[in-house]
N, C-alpha and C positions, 0 to 999 in steps of 0.2 A: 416442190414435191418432197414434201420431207416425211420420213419414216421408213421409203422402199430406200435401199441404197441401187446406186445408181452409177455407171460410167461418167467420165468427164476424158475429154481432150484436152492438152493443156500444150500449146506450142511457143515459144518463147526465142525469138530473136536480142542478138547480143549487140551491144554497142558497138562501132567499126573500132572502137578502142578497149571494148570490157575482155580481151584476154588475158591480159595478166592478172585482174580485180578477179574472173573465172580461177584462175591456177591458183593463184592466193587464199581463197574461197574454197577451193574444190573439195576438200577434208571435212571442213563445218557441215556444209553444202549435204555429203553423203551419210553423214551422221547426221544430220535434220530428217533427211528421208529415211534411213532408217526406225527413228523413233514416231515415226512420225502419225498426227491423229487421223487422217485419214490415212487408206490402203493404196502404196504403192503396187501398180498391177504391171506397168512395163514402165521405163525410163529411159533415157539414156543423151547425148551430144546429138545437134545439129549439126552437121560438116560442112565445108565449102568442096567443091568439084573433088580436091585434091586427097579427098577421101580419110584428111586425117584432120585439118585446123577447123577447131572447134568455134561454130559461128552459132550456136543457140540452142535450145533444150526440147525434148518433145517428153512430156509425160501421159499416162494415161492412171487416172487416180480414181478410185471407187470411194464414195460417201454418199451421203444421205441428203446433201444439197449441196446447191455450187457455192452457195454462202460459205460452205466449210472448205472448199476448195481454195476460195478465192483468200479468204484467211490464213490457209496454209501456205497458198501461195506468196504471200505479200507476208510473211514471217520466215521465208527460206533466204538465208544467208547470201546468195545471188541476187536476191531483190534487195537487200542490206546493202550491199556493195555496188549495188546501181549496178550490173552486169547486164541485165538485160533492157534492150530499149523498147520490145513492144510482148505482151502479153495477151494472147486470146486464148480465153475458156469456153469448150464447149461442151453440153450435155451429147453422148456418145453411145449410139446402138451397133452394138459390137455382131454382126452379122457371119462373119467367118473370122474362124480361128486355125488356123493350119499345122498347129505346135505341135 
């Protein structure tokens, strides 16, 4: 679908061992998204129960195809560092917004 731009889902579980490669990482990491060619629209850490140890990433990215997603994805300084073990992209119809 390329030309409208469009929502993406982007969920990202971490290695049982990628937190320290994450902490190490995490400066590049935010400075990637910032400049980054597609529009960061929310971001933020995965948690474990304990509501604070960081176990993997949820993005929600706006572009004009998942090809750009998926390139932005796979050029973010956590995917460098092996941080994350699994990656699902999904196109995303944002139905309620409550902000």
């Amino acid at each position: 679908m390329k030309g409208k731009s469009m929502l993406f889902a982007v969920h990202c579980l971490d290695h049982a061992d990628g937190l320290p490669r994450r902490q190490a990482n995490y400066d590049a990491h935010k400075a990637y998204l910032s400049a980054g060619t597609v529009k960061t629209v929310i971001s933020g850490p995965l948690v474990a129960a304990d509501g604070e140890t960081m176990i993997g990433s949820l993005f929600v990215f706006e572009a004009d195809q998942i090809d750009d997603v998926i390139a932005f994805n796979n050029n973010d300084p956590f995917a460098h560092a092996n941080v994350w073990r699994q990656v699902d992209i999904n196109p995303f119809l944002k139905r309620v917004d409550n902000r």
